[in-house]
C-alpha positions as CSV (number, residue, x, y, z in Angstrom):
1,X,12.8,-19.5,4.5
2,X,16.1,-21.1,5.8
3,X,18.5,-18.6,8.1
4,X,21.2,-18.5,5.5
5,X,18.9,-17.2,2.6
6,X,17.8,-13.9,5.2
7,X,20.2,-10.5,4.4
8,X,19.4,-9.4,8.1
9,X,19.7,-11.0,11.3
10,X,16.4,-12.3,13.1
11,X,16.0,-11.0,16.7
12,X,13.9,-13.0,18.8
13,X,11.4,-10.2,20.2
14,X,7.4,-9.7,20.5
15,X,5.9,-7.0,18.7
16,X,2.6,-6.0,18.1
17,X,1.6,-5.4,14.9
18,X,-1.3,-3.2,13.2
19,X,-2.4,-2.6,10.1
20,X,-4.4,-2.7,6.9
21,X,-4.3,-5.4,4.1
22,X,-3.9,-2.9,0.7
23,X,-7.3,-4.3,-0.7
24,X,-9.2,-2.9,1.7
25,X,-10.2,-6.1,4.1
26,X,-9.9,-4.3,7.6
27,X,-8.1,-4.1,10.1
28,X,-5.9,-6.4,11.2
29,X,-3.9,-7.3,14.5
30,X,-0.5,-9.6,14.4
31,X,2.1,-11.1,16.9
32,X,5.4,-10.5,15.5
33,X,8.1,-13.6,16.8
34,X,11.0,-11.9,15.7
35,X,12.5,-8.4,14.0
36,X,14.7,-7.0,11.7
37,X,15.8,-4.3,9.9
38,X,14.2,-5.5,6.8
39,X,10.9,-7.9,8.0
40,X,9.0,-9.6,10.4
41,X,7.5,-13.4,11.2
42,X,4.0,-12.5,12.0
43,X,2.1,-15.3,14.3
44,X,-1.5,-15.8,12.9
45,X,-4.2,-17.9,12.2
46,X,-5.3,-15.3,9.4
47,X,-3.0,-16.3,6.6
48,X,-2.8,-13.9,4.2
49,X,-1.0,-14.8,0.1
50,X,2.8,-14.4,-1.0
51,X,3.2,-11.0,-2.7
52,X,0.3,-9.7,-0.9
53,X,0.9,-6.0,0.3
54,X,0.3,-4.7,4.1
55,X,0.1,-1.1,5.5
56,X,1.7,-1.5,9.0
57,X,2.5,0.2,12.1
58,X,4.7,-1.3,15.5
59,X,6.3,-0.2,18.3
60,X,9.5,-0.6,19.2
61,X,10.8,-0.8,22.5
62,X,12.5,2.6,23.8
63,X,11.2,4.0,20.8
64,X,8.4,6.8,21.8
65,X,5.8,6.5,18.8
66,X,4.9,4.2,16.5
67,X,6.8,2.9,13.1
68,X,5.1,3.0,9.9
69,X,5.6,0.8,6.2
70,X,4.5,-0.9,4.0
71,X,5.5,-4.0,3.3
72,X,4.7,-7.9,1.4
73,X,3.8,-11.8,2.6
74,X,7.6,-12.8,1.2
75,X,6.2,-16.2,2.5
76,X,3.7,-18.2,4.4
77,X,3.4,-21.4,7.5
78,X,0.5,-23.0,6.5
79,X,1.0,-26.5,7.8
80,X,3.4,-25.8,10.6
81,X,4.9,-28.9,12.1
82,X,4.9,-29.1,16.2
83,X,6.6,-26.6,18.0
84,X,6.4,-24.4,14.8
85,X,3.6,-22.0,14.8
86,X,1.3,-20.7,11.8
87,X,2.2,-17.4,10.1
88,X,3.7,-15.4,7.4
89,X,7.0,-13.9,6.6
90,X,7.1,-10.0,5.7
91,X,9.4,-7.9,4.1
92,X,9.2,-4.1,4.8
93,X,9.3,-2.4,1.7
94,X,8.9,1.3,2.4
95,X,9.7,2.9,5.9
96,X,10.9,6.1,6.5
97,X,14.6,6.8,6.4
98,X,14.3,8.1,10.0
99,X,12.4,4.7,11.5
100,X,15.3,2.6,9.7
101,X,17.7,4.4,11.6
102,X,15.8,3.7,14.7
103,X,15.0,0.3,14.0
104,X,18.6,-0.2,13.6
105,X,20.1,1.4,16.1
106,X,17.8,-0.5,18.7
107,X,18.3,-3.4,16.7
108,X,22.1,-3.1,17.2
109,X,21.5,-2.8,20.9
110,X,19.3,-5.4,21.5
């Protein structure tokens, strides 16, 4: 996805990511590249599909316990071309109204 098709500014930033795919496949572990408000580029050889759904949990810097939501592949790296690395694009879906106003706000500071 090109930068002028995104609706919310990128921050470059490592963040761990945890979660469960929604069809039951385990747990899984991704390095997140950047954040914002409304997804993630997760780092991974474990590609997952467009559309599929994710049950995920992060921490934010300054922020005391972890962030919870749900969220969907928008897209995916397969083939990624030198110094691009392999992974998948996310969109948050559902997160609480109190960890968007955290994300945010540290979002806005960073």
């Amino acid at each position: 996805m090109s930068h002028d098709q995104r609706r919310h500014v990128r921050h470059s930033l490592r963040v761990q990511f945890h979660g469960i795919d929604l069809r039951g496949l385990g747990e899984l572990h991704f390095n997140g590249a950047d954040l914002s408000v409304g997804g993630s580029f997760l780092r991974s050889d474990l590609l997952l599909e467009q559309g599929e759904r994710l049950r995920l949990s992060f921490l934010v810097p300054g922020v005391p316990r972890p962030m919870r939501c749900d969220a969907t592949v928008a897209w995916v790296r397969r083939f990624p071309e030198p110094p691009q690395r392999g992974g998948m694009g996310i969109e948050f879906q559902t997160m609480s109204e109190d960890d968007r106003r955290m994300l945010a706000e540290y979002l806005g500071s960073a």
